[in-house]
C-alpha positions, 0 to 999 in steps of 0.5 A: 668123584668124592674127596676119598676118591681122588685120595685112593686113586692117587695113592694108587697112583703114586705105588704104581709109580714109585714101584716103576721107577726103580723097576725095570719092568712093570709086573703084570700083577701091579698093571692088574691091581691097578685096573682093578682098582680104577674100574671099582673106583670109577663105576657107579654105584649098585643098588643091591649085591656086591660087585666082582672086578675080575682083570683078565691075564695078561699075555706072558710074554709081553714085557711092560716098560716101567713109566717116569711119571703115574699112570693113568687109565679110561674106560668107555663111557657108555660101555654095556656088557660085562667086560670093560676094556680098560685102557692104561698108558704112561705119558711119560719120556717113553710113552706106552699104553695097553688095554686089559679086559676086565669082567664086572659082574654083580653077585646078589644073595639068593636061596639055593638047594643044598640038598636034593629036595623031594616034592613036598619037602619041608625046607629048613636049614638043613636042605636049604642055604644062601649063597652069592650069585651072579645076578646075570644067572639068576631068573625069577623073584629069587629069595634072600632070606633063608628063614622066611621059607622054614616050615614051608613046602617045595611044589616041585623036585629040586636038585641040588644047587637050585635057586628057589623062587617063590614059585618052588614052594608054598608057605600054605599049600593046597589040602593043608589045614590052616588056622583062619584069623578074621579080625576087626578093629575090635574082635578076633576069631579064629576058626579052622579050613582047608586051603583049595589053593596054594600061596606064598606069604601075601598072596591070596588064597582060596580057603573052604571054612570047615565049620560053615563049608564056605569058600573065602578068599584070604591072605597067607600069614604065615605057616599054616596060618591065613586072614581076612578082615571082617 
């Protein structure tokens, strides 16, 4: 645990125990803040997103009795879903401990419908946004990028709230005619084809070169727009 670590836990740590000395009872909200605080403070880090601690409620009617000395907390070593029962106890003159579940998820941005979206609509920023979402719910190469996708067009109908991956659109979509680029170290030419098949940017697409009537395969650009290399 980092230097800051140890200094927010304990300055935690000492709120919670000067409220609860003059207290004559600890407020489920300060046993909530406090689990809350620990699990974030006491998780390994996440490569990408954002972590949401969620304490759950406590049962009303339990009365939690202030503690003479900090409280303190664990939780599971190897724990493996999404809720995390947190354990809290006062080893002080009247000791006491309860457990709280606490969810913990991970919400990742992705690119949504705002709109319902017909096939071959062309998204924009106004039929297509980035929100937060739990990563659990999610499914697919998921987009997080809202302006990679403008120009390009759904393969499919969508109704709104859906999160689109790359397989919902086509940045080049087959029948579509597109500049073809082949280009070199040292020379560039661009002719004109049409794509027989579809593609996001990257992939590689079959492409009938209208002037000569050969099919290529080449890689998707941009909108409209595909490569080779000569």
């Amino acid at each position: 645990m980092s230097k800051l670590k140890i200094f927010i836990t304990f300055s935690i740590l000492q709120l919670v125990w000067f409220t609860s000395v003059d207290a004559k009872t600890l407020s489920h909200e300060e046993i909530k803040a406090f689990a809350k605080q620990y699990v974030e403070n006491n998780l390994p880090s996440i490569a990408q997103g954002k972590r949401i601690v969620t304490p759950a409620d406590l049962d009303p009617r339990i009365t939690i009795k202030p503690c003479s000395e900090p409280l303190q907390a664990n939780i599971p070593e190897n724990y493996r879903s999404r809720n995390v029962n947190v354990k809290i106890f006062c080893s002080g003159s009247t000791p006491w401990y309860i457990y709280l579940p606490v969810n913990v998820s991970t919400e990742i941005p992705v690119l949504v419908a705002q709109t319902k979206i017909e096939k071959g609509t062309v998204l924009d920023e106004e039929n297509v946004a980035i929100v937060w979402k739990p990563q659990h719910q999610t499914r697919g190469e998921v987009m997080e990028d809202a302006t990679s996708v403008y120009g390009a067009k759904s393969k499919r109908s969508l109704i709104e709230g859906t999160v689109i991956t790359k397989k919902m659109f086509c940045v080049v979509c087959k029948g579509d005619t597109v500049t073809i680029l082949a280009k070199s170290d040292s020379l560039m030419i661009k002719t004109q084809g049409i794509a027989q098949t579809s593609g996001v940017i990257g992939q590689q697409i079959r492409v009938k070169n209208k002037r000569s009537g050969r099919s290529i395969t080449a890689r998707v650009n941009t909108i409209n727009q595909v490569a080779i290399n000569l």
